[in-house]
N, C-alpha and C positions, 0 to 999 in steps of 0.2 A: 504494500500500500504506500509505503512513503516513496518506492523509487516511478509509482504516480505520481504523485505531488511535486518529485522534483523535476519529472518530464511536464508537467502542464504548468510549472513554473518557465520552465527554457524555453518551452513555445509560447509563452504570454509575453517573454521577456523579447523572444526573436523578433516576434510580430512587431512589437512596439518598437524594437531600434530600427526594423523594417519602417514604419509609416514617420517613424522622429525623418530616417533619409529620404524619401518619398517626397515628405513635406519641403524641406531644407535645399532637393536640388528642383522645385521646380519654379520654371522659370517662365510663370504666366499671371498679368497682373490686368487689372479689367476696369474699362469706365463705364459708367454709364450715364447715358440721352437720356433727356427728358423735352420737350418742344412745351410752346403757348399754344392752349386749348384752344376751339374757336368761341365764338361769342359764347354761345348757346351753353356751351361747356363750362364754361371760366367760374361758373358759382362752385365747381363740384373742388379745384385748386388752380392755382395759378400755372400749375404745370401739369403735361403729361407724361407718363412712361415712355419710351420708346424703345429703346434696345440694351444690351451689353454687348459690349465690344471688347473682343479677348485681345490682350498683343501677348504674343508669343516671343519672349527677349532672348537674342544671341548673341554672339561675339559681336559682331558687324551688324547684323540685320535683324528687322524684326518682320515677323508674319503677322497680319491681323485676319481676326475671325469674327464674320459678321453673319450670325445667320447660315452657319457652312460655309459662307464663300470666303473666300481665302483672299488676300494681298500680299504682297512680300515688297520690304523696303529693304534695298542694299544701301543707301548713303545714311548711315546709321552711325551715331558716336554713343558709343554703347557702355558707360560705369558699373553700372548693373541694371539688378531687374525694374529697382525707383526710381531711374536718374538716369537716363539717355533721352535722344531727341534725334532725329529724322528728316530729311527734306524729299520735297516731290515736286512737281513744276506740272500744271494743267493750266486750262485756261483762264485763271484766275492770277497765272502767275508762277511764285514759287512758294512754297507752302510750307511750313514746319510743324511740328506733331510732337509729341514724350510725357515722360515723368519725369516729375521733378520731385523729391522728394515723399513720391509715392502718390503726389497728385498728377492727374493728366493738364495738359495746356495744350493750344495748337494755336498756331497765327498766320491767317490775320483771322481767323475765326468764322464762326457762319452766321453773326450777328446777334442780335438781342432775343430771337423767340427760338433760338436751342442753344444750350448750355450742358455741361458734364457737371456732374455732381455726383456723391459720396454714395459707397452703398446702402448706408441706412436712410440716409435723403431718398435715395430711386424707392426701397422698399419702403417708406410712410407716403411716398405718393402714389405709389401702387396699390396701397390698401387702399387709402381714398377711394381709388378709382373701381379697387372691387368692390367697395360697400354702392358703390352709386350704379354700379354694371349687374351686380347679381342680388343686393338687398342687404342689409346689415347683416341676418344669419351666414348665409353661404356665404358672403363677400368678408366675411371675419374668418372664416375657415378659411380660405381661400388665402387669408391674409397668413396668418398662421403657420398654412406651410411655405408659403416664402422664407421666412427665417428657420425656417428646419432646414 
């Protein structure tokens, strides 16, 4: 019985320095949209949900993931996973993108009615927005497993 104990001790103990390195090497940090509702909408919050946007940080380059689709940036000045920044050039121009300090920035921006904001910011305006799309009951559940 004890040489139990001391195997579901080493497999409790492997697992967990397993998920400590798991956690420690990866290298994906995430913003999230939020846009200005239209008229009709604006009583329910000033903002709406929109998406999460994954970047994927590497030496040089980052991948972003929107939805499955996929971008990759090679003009990438890369510190780490908080603290690099990006350029890209379209018809706007020439663009920059990163984290700073584990927040996102981008310039010159996409104006006043979208903004990035914190994950606990997107999740209290995503409940909002469940309470007002499915009813206070389901739309509090609903809310609920967002932070699960």
């Amino acid at each position: 019985m004890n040489k139990y104990r001391i195997m579901r001790r080493l497999l409790l103990f492997t697992i967990m320095i397993n998920l400590i390195i798991a956690c420690e090497s990866d290298h994906t940090v995430y913003a999230y949209v939020v846009v200005k509702p239209t008229d009709e909408d604006s009583a329910v919050n000033d903002w709406r949900p929109v998406m999460r946007v994954s970047y994927h940080v590497h030496e040089n380059k980052v991948i972003t993931e929107v939805a499955g689709l996929l971008d990759e940036y090679h003009d990438c000045n890369v510190e780490d996973k908080n603290n690099w920044e990006c350029s890209y050039e379209d018809d706007r121009g020439i663009n920059s993108f990163g984290f700073a300090d584990g927040k996102y920035w981008d310039q010159p921006g996409w104006g006043e009615d979208i903004k990035h904001v914190s994950r606990w910011e997107y999740n209290k305006i995503r409940c909002k927005w469940f309470q007002y799309d499915n009813g206070r009951f389901k739309g509090m559940f609903s809310c609920l497993r967002t932070y699960i």
